[in-house]
TORBADO-774265 format. One record per residue (C-alpha): residue in three letters; residue number from 1; x, y, z. Coordinates in Angstrom, 2 decimals, padded with zeros to 5 digits. Example, Ala and Ser with C-alpha at 12.3 -4.5 7.8 and 13.67 -1.06 7.14 Angstrom:
# TORBADO-774265
{node ALA 1 {012.30 -004.50 007.80}};
{node SER 2 {013.67 -001.06 007.14}};
***
This chain:
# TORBADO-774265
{node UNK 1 {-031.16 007.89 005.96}};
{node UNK 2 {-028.81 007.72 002.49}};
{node UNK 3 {-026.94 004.88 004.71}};
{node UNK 4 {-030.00 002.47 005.32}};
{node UNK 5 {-031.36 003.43 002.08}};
{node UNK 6 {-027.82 002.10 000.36}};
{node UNK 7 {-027.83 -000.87 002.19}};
{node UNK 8 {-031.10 -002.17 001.15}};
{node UNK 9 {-030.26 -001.25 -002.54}};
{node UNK 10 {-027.39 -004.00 -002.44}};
{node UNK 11 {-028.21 -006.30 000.06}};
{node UNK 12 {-030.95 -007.43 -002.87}};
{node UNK 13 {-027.95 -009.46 -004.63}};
{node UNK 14 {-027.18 -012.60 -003.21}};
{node UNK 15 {-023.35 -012.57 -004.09}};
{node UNK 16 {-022.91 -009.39 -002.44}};
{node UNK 17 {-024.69 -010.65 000.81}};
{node UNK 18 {-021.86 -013.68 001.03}};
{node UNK 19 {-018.92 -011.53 000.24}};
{node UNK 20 {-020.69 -008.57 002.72}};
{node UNK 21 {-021.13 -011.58 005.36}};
{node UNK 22 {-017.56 -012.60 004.95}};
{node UNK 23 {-016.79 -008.80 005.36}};
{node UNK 24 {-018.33 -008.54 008.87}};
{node UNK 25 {-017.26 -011.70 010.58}};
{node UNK 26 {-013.70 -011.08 009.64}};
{node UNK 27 {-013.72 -007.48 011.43}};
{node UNK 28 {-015.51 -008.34 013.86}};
{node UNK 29 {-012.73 -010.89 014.90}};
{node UNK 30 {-010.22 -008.07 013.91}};
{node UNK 31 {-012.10 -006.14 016.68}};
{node UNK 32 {-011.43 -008.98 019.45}};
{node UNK 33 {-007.55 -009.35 018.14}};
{node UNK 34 {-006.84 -005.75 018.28}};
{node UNK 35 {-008.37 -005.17 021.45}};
{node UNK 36 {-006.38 -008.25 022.82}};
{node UNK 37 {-002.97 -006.74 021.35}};
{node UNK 38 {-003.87 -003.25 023.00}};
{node UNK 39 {-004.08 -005.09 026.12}};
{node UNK 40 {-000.92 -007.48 026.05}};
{node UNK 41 {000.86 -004.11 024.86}};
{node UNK 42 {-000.38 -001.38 027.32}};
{node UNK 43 {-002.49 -003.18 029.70}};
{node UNK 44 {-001.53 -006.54 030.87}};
{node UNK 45 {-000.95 -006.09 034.81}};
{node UNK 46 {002.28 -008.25 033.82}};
{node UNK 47 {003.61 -005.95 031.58}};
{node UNK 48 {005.46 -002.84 032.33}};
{node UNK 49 {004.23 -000.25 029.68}};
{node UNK 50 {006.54 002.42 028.53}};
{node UNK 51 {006.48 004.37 025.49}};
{node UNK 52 {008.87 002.15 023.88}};
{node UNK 53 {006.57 -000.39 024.30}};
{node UNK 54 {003.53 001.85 022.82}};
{node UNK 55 {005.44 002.66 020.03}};
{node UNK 56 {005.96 -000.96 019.37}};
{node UNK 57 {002.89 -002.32 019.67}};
{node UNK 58 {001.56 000.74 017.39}};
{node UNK 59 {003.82 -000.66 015.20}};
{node UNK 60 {002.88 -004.21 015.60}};
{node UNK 61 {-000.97 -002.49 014.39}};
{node UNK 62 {-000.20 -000.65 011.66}};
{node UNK 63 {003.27 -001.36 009.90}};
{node UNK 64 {001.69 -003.97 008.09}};
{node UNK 65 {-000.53 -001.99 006.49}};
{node UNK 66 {002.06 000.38 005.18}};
{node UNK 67 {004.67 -001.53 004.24}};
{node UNK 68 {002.54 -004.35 002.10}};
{node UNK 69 {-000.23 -001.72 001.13}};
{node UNK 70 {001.34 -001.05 -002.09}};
{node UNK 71 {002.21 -004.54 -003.24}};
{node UNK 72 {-000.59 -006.74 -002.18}};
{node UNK 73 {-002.67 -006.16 -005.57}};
{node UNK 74 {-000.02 -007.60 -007.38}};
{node UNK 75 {-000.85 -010.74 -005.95}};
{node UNK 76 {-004.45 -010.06 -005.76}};
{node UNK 77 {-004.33 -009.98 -009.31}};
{node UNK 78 {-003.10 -013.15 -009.71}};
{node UNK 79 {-004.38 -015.46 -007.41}};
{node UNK 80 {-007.85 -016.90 -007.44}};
{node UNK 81 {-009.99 -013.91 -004.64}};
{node UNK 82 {-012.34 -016.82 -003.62}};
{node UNK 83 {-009.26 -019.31 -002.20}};
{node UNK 84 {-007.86 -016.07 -000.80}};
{node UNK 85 {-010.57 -015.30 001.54}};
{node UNK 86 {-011.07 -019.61 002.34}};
{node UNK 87 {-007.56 -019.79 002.70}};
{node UNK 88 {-006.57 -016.73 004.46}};
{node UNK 89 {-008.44 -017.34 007.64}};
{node UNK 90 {-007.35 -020.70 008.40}};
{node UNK 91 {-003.53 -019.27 007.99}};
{node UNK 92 {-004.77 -016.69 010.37}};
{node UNK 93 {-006.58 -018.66 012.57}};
{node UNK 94 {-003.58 -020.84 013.03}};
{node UNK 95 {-001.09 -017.86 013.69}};
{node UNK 96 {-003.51 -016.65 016.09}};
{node UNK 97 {-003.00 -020.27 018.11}};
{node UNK 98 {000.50 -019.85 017.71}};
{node UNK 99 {000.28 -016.46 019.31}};
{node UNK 100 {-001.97 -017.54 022.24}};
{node UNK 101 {000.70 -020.43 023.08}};
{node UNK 102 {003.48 -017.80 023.22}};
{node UNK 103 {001.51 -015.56 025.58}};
{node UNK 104 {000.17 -018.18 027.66}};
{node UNK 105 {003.89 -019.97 027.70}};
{node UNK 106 {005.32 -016.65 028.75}};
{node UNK 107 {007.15 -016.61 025.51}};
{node UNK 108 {009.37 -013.47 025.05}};
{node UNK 109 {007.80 -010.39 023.74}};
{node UNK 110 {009.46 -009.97 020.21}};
{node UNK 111 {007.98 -013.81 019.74}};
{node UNK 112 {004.62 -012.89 020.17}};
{node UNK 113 {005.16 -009.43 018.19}};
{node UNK 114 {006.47 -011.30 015.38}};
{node UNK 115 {003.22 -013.75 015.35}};
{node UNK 116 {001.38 -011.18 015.39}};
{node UNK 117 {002.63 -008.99 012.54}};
{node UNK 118 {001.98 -012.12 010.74}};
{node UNK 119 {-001.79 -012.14 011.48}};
{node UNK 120 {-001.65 -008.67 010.31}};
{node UNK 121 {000.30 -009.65 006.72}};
{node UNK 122 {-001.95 -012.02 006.29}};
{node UNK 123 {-005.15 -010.03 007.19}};
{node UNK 124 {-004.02 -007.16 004.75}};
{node UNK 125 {-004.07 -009.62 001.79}};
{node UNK 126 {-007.74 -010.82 002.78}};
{node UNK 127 {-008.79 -007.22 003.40}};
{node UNK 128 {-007.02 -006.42 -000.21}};
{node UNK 129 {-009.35 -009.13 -001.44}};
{node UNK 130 {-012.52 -008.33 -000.38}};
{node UNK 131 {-011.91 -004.65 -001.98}};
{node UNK 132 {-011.23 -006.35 -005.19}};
{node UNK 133 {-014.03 -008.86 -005.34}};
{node UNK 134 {-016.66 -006.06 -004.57}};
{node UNK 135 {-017.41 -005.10 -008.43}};
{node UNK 136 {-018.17 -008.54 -009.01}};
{node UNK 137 {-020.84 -008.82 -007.07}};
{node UNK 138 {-022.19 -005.79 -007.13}};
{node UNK 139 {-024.08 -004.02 -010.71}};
{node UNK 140 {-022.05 -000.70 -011.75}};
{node UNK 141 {-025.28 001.76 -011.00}};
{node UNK 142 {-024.78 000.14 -007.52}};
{node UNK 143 {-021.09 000.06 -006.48}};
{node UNK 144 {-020.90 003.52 -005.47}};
{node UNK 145 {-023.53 002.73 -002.66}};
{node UNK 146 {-021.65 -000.23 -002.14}};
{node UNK 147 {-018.79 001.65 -001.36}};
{node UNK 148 {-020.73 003.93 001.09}};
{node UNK 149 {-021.88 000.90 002.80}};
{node UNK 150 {-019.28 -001.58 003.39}};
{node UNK 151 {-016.23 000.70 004.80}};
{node UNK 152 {-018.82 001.90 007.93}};
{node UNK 153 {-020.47 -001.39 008.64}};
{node UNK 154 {-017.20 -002.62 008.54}};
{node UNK 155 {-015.56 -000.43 010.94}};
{node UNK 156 {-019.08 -000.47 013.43}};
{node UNK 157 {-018.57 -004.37 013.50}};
{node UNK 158 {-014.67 -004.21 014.23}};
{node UNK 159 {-016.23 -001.51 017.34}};
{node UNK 160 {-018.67 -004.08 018.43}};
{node UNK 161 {-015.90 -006.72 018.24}};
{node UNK 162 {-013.70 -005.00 020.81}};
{node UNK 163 {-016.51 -004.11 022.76}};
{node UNK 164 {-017.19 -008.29 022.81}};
{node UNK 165 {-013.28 -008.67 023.71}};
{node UNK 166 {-013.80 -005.89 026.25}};
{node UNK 167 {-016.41 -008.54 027.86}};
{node UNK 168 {-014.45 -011.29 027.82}};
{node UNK 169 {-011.69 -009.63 029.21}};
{node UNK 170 {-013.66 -009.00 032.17}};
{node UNK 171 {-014.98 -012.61 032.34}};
{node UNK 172 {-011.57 -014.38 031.73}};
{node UNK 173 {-008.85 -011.61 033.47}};
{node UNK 174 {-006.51 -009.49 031.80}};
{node UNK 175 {-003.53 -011.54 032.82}};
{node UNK 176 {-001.76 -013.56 029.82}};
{node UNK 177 {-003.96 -016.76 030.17}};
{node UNK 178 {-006.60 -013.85 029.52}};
{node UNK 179 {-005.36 -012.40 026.66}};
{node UNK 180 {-004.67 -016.11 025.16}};
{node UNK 181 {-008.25 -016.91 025.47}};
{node UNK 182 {-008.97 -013.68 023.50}};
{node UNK 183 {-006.53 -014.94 020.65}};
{node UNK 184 {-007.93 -018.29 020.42}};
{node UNK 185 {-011.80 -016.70 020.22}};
{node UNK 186 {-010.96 -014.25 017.67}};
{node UNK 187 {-008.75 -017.18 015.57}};
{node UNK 188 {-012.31 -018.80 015.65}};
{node UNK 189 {-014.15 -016.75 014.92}};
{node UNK 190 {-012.36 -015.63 011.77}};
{node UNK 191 {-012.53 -018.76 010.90}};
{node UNK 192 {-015.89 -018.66 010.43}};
{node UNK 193 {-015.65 -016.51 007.56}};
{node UNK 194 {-013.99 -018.68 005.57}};
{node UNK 195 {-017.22 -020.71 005.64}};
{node UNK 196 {-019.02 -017.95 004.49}};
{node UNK 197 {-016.87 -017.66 001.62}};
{node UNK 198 {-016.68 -020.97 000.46}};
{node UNK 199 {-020.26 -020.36 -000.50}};
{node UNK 200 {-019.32 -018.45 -003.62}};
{node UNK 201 {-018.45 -020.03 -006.64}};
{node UNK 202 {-014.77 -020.16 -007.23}};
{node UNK 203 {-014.54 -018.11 -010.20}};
{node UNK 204 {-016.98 -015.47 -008.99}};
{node UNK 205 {-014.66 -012.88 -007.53}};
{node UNK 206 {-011.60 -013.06 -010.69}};
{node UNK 207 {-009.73 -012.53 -011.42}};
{node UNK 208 {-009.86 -012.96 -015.52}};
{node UNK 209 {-007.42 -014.39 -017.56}};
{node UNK 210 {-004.95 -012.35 -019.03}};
{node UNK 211 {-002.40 -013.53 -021.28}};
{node UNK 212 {-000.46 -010.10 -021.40}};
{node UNK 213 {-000.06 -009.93 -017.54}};
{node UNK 214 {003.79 -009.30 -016.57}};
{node UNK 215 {005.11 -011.73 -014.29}};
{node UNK 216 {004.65 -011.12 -010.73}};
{node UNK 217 {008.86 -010.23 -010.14}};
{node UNK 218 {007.75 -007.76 -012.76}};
{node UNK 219 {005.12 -006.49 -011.37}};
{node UNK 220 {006.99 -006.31 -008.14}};
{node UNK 221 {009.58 -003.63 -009.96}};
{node UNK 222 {006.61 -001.73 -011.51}};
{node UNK 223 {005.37 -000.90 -008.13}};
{node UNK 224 {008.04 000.88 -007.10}};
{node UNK 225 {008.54 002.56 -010.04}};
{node UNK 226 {004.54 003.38 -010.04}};
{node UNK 227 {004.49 004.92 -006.64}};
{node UNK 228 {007.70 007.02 -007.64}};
{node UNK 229 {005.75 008.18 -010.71}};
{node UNK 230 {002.75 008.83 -008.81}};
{node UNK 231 {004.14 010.54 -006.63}};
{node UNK 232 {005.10 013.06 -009.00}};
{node UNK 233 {002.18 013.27 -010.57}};
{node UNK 234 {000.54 014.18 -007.12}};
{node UNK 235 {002.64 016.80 -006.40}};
{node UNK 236 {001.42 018.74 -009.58}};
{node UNK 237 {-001.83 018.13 -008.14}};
{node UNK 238 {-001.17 020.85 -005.61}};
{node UNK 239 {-004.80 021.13 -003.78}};
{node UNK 240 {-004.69 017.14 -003.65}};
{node UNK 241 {-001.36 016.70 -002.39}};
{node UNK 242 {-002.01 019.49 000.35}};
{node UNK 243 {-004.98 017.64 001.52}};
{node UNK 244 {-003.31 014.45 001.80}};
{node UNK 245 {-000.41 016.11 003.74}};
{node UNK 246 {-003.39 017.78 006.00}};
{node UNK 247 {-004.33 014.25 006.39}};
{node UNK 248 {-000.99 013.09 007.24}};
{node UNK 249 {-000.23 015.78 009.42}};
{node UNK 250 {-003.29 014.81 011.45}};
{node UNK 251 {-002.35 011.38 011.64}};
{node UNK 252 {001.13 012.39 012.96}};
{node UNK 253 {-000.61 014.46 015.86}};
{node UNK 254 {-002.87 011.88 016.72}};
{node UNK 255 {-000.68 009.08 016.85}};
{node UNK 256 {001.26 011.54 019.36}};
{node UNK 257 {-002.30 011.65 021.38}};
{node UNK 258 {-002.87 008.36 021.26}};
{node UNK 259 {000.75 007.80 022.81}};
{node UNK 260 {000.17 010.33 025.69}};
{node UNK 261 {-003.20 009.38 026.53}};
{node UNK 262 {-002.26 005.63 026.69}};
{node UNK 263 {000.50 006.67 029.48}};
{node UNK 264 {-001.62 008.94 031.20}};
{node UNK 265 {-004.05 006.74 031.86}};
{node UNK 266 {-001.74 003.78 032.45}};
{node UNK 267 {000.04 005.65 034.95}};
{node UNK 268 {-000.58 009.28 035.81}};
{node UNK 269 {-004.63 009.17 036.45}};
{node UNK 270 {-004.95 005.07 038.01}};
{node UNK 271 {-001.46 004.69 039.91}};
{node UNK 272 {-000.81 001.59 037.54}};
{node UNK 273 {-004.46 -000.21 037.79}};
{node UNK 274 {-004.27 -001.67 034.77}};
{node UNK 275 {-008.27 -002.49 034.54}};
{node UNK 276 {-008.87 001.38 035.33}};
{node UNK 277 {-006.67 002.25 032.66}};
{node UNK 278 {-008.50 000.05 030.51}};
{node UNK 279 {-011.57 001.49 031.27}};
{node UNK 280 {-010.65 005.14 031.18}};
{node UNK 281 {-008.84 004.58 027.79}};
{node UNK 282 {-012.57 003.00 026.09}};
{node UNK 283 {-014.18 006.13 027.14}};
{node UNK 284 {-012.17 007.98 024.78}};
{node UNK 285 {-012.55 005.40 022.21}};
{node UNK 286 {-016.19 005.40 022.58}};
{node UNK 287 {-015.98 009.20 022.29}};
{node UNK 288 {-013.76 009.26 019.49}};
{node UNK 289 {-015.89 007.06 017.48}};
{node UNK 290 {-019.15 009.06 017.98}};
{node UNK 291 {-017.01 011.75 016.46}};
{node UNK 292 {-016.53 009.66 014.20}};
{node UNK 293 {-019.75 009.04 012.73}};
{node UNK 294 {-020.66 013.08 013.53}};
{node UNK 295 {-017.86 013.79 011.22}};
{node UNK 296 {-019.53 011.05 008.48}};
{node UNK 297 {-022.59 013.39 009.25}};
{node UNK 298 {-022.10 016.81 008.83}};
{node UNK 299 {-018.79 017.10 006.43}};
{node UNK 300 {-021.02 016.83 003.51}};
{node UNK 301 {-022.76 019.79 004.86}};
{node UNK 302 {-019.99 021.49 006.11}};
{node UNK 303 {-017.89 021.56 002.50}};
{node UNK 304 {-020.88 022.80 000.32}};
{node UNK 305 {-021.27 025.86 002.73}};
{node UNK 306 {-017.51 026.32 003.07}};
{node UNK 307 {-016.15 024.74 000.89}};
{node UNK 308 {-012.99 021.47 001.35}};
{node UNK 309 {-010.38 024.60 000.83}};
{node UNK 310 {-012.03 026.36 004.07}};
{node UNK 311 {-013.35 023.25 005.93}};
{node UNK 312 {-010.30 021.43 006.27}};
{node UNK 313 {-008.08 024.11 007.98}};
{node UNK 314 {-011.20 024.75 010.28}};
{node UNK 315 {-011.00 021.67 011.37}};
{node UNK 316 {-007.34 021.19 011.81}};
{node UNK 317 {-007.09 024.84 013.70}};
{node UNK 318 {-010.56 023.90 016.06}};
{node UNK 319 {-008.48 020.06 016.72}};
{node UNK 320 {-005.12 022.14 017.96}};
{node UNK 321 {-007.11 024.86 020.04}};
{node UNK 322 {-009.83 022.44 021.72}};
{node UNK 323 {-008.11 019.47 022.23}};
{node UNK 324 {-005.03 021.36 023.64}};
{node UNK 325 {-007.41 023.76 026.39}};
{node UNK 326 {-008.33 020.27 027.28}};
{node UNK 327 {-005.61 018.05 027.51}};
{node UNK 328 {-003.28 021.22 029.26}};
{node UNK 329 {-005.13 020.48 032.59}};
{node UNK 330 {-003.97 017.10 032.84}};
{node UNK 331 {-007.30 016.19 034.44}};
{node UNK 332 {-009.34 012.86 033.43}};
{node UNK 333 {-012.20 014.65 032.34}};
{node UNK 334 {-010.37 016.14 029.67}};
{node UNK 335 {-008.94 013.06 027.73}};
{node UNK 336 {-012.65 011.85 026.46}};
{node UNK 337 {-013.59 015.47 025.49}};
{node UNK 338 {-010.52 015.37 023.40}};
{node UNK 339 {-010.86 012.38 021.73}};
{node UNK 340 {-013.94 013.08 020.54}};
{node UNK 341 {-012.58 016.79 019.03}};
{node UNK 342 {-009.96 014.76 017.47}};
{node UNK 343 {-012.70 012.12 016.33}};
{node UNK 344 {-015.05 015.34 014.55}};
{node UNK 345 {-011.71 016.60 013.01}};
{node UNK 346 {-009.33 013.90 012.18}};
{node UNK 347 {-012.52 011.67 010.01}};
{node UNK 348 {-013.64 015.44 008.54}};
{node UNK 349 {-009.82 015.62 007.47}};
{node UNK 350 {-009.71 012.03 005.71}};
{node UNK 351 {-013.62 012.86 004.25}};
{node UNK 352 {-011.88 015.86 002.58}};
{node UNK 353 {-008.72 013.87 001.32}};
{node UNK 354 {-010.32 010.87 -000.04}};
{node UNK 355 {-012.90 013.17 -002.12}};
{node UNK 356 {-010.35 015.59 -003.41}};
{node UNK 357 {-007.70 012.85 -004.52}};
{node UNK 358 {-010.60 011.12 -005.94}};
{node UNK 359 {-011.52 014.58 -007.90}};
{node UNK 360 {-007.82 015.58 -009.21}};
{node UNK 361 {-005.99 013.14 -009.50}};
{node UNK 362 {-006.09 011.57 -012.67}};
{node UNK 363 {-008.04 007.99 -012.86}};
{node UNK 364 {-004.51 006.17 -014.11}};
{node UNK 365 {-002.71 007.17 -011.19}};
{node UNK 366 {-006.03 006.94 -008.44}};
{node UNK 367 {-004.46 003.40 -007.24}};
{node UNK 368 {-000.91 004.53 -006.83}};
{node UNK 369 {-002.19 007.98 -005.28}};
{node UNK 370 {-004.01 005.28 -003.02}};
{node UNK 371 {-001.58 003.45 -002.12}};
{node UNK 372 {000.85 006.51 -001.25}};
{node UNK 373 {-002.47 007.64 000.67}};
{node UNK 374 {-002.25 004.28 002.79}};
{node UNK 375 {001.28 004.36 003.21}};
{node UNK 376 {001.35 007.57 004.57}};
{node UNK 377 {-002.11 007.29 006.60}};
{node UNK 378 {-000.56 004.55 009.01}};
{node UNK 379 {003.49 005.44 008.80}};
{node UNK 380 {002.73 008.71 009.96}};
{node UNK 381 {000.58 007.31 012.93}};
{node UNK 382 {003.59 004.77 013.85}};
{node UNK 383 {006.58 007.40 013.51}};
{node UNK 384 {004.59 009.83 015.99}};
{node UNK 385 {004.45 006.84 018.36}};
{node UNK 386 {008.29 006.64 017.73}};
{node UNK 387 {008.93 010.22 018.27}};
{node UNK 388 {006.48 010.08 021.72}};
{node UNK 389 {008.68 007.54 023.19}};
{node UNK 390 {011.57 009.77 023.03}};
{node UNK 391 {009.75 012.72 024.68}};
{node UNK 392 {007.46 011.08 027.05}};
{node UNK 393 {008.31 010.85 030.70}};
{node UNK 394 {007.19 007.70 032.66}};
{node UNK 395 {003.69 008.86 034.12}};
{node UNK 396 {002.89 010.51 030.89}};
{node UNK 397 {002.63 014.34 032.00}};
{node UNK 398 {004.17 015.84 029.15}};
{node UNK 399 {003.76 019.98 028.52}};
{node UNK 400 {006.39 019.42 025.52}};
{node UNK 401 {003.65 016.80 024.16}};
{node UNK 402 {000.72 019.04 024.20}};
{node UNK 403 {002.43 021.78 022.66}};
{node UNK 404 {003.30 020.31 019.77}};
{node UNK 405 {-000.01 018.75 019.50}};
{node UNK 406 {-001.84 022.29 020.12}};
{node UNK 407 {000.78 024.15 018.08}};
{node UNK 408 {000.97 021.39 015.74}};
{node UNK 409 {-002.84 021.18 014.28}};
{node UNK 410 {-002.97 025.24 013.39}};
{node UNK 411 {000.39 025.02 011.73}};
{node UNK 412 {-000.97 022.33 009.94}};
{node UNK 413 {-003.79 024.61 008.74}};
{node UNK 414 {-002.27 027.27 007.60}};
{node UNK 415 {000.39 025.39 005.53}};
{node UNK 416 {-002.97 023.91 003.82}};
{node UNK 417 {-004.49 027.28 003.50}};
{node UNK 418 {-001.63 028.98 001.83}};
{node UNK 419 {-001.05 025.98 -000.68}};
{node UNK 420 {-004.43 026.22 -001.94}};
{node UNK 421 {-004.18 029.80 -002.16}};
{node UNK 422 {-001.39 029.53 -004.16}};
{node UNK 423 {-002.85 027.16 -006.44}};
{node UNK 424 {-005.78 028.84 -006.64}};
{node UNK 425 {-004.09 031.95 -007.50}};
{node UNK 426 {-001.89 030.18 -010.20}};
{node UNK 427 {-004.93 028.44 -011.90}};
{node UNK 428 {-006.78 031.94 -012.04}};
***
């Protein structure tokens, strides 16, 4: 109920409603574009998918988000929000063409990769934005339900949207003409929220004026040295930087799962149907993102009976010992079990990080501790897909895979357990 009762608190300000509205078209074409790079990657019946190719397209997804993370808000800061989210979407929108043109021309691969990382830059500046812009049009005593709100109807909406590109897969084939027609509709329909956001008044979202502001090659420098400093700082922080390496080590181990499922069901459980695959693969989305929002659910209950200390190893140790009984089979059955284990455990895990960075780590370094968070949430993901295509046999049947994945979680736990301890223990 807190999450309906939050979102009728702010939808009462009209500026928030535009920049919200702006918010939810945008992922839900992220949604359609994701789902149609998933399928050009793993699942086009013209494509031969390997776990090179996997680990590429994983890359393709997330790289962007790692490697610009940290230097985005230097140009945030700078440049008028507003034109960023008007202007952002057309330069999308007209990458996205590009990109259907290469796949529909038969373009080489690294062509369309490239196009698409550049969707991707561009989308992490607009996404960068809309963070930034949210405490102007929000009141203080209402930006912490604000906060609650947007980051969960986002990521429902960016579901919904690759449920939609699901549909129109099915309508317009999964072939390359297919998967054009996907690029083109979600170039639209982002699009659309720059009309949304050219509703807002120019100078509504900053930033202000500053005089004193270093120049952006500067600022550029300072990041670098910030993250260095940060990162020191967050490794006296030793419950906080435990938790973010719980989080990381998570993300490692299910990047690895998300590597091996792909080929499984791409090969091993469908004989190379690419539309079974397909299917079989969204049933362990759909499962992982109900564990999702269980996780949202019963975390906050979970760490004031037990505590984050006891909660997150729990979690970590159940991921390793369920998801490996169920995966070890190698049956189909298994996979959507799994993924939502993985769903409960891996959100519980980043519930638990973002709260305890948030609580010890001093409020001068909370956007470089971010920023290291980001970094290491979505590089860890993409080197796990790197190390899975060097393990991971053509059909996917990999013992060496789930072992490290079942071994993996529990080892993760109890080098979180005895760091706490041991701060604990120092601090008493």
């Amino acid at each position: 109920m807190s999450f309906v009762a939050d979102l009728r608190v702010v939808l009462q300000g009209r500026d928030f409603k535009r920049l919200f509205g702006t918010r939810l078209v945008s992922q839900f074409s992220d949604g359609i574009f994701q789902f149609a790079v998933t399928n050009f990657a793993f699942f086009s019946p013209e494509q031969q998918t390997t776990a090179v190719a996997v680990a590429a397209g994983l890359a393709v997804l997330f790289l962007p988000y790692s490697v610009l993370g940290p230097f985005v808000g230097v140009f945030i800061d700078r440049w008028s929000r507003r034109q960023i989210l008007v202007i952002a979407p057309v330069v999308r929108g007209t990458l996205l063409l590009l990109a259907a043109a290469l796949v529909a021309s038969d373009a080489p691969d690294p062509a369309f990769y490239a196009a698409a990382l550049g969707v991707l830059a561009v989308n992490r500046f607009f996404l960068a934005a809309l963070g930034a812009s949210l405490p102007h049009v929000v009141p203080s005593d209402r930006l912490l339900a604000a906060n609650a709100v947007t980051p969960t109807s986002g990521t429902v909406v960016t579901f919904v949207g690759a449920g939609v590109g699901f549909l129109l897969r099915e309508l317009v084939g999964g072939d390359d003409r297919g998967i054009a027609v996907l690029l083109v509709a979600s170039g639209v329909v982002f699009g659309l929220s720059a009309l949304v956001a050219r509703t807002m008044d120019r100078a509504l979202l900053g930033p202000a004026a500053d005089p004193g502001r270093p120049q952006a090659r500067e600022a550029l420098r300072n990041v670098v040295a910030g993250l260095v400093d940060g990162a020191r700082h967050i490794a006296h922080r030793r419950v906080a930087a435990a938790t973010m390496g719980a989080m990381a080590a998570h993300r490692f181990l299910y990047g690895m799962a998300t590597a091996l499922g792909i080929i499984l069901y791409r090969y091993y459980f469908t004989d190379g149907d690419a539309d079974a695959a397909l299917r079989g693969l969204g049933m362990v989305v759909a499962t992982s993102g109900v564990g999702y929002f269980l996780a949202v659910i019963i975390t906050p209950y979970a760490t004031e009976r037990f505590t984050i200390e006891r909660w997150v190893p729990i979690a970590l140790a159940s991921a390793g010992v369920l998801s490996g009984a169920l995966v070890a089979p190698f049956q189909e059955w298994g996979l959507p079990l799994a993924g939502f284990v993985l769903g409960v455990a891996g959100q519980s895990v980043k519930i638990c990080a973002d709260t305890t960075v948030q609580r010890d780590v001093e409020d001068i370094y909370l956007g470089r501790a971010f920023s290291l968070y980001d970094m290491l949430f979505n590089g860890m993901y993409v080197l796990a897909a790197a190390l899975s295509a060097l393990i991971l046999p053509e059909n996917g049947k990999s013992y060496l895979a789930v072992a490290i994945i079942t071994a993996g979680y529990p080892l993760a736990a109890l080098a979180y357990r005895m760091t706490t301890a041991a701060s604990r223990a120092r601090a008493a």
